[in-house]
C-alpha positions in Angstrom: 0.0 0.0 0.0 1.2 3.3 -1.0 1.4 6.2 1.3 -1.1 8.0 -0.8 -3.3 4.8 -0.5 -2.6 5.1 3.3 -3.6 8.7 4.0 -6.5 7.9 1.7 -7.9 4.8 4.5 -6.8 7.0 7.4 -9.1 9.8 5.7 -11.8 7.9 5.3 -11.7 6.5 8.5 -11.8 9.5 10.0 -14.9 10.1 7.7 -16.8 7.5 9.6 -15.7 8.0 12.7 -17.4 11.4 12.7 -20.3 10.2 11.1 -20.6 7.4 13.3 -20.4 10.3 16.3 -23.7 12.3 14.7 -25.9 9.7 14.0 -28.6 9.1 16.3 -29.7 5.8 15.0 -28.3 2.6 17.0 -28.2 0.6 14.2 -26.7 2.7 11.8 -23.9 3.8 14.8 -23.2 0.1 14.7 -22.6 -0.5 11.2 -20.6 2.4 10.6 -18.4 1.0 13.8 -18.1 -2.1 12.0 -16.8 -0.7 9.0 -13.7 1.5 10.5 -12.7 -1.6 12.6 -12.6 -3.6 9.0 -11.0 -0.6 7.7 -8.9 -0.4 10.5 -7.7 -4.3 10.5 -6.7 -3.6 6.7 -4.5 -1.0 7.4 -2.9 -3.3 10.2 -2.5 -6.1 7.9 -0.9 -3.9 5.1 0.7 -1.3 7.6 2.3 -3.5 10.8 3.5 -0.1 12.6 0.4 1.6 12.1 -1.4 2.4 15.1 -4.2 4.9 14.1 -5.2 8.3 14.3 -5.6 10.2 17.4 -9.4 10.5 18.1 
């Protein structure tokens, strides 16, 4: 993964993380969780020494 591709995922998941912060529907709040930890795990897979953003 390039480090383009890598600020791209970290982006996004920051994206979702806010999103997942303003909705108000428990189901959607779940799903969108879902999705950053998948994103998340990819970035670990691809990125060993990546640790995240800071929230």
């Amino acid at each position: 993964m390039t480090e383009h591709q890598v600020r791209e995922q970290e982006f996004q998941i920051a994206r979702y993380r806010r999103l997942e912060r303003e909705v108000t529907d428990p189901l959607a709040v779940g799903l969108l969780h879902i999705i950053i930890e998948d994103l998340e795990a990819g970035l670990r897979r691809d990125q060993p020494d990546w640790h995240g953003l800071c929230d």
